[in-house]
SEBA-720719 format. One record per residue (C-alpha): residue in three letters; y, z, x. Coordinates in steps of 0.05 Angstrom, whole numbers, padded with zeros to 5 digits, always signed. Example, Ala and Ser with C-alpha at 12.3 -4.5 7.8 and 13.67 -1.06 7.14 Angstrom:
<atoms>
ALA-00090+00156+00246;SER-00021+00143+00273;
</atoms>
This chain:
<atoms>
UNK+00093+00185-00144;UNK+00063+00232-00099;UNK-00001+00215-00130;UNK+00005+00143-00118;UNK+00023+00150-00044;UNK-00037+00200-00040;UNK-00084+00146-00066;UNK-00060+00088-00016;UNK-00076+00137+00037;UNK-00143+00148+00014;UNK-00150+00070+00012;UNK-00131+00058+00078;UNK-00164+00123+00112;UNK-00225+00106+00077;UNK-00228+00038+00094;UNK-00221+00040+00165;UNK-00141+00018+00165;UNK-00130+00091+00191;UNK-00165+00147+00230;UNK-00182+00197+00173;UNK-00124+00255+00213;UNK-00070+00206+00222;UNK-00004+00221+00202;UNK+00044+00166+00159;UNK+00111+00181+00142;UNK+00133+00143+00074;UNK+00189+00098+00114;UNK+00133+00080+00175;UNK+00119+00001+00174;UNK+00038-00014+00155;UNK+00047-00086+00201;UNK+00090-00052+00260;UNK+00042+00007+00272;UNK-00012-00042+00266;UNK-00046-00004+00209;UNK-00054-00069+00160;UNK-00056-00144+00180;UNK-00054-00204+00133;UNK-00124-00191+00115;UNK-00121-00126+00102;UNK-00056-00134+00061;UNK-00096-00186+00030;UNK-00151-00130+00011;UNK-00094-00077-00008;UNK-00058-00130-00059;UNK-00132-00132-00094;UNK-00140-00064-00098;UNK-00079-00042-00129;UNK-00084-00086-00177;UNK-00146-00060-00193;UNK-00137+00007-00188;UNK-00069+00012-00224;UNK-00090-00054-00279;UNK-00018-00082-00252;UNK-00016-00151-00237;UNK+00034-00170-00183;UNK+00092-00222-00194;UNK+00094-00273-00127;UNK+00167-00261-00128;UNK+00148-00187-00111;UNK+00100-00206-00049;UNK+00152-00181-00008;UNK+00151-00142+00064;UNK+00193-00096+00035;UNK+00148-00079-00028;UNK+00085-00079+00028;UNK+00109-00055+00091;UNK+00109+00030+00075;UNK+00079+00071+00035;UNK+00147+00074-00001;UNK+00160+00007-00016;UNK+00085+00007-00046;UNK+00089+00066-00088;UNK+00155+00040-00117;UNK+00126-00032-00136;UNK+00074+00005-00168;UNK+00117+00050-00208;UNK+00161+00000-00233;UNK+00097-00046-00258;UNK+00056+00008-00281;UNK+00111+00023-00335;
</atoms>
């Protein structure tokens, strides 16, 4: 899992979401800290699917599966099975 969470850090530091020393707690919301916007959730959606060869049930386009770095690494653990 750590792993996971690593990688969507890398994916938003790298792509200009975040500044390359910020610091985001597992629980912190991506929309309320104004780190990801539709777009960019747009964008993130893509690449996970992508990256991870998941593809994401529209039941599970959810604020809580989006919104942290928690609820994203657990969608992806329970598809990636």
């Amino acid at each position: 899992m750590e792993q996971i969470k690593n990688g969507i850090l890398d994916y938003l530091k790298d792509n200009s979401f975040m500044e390359r020393g910020a610091v985001l707690k597992d629980s912190d919301s991506l929309t309320q800290n104004g780190i990801i916007d539709s777009i960019g959730l747009l964008e993130l959606i893509d690449y996970i699917c992508e990256k991870y060869s998941i593809e994401i049930p529209e039941d599970m386009l959810t604020p809580e599966n989006f919104d942290s770095l928690q609820g994203i690494t657990d969608l992806i653990t329970r598809l990636a099975k």
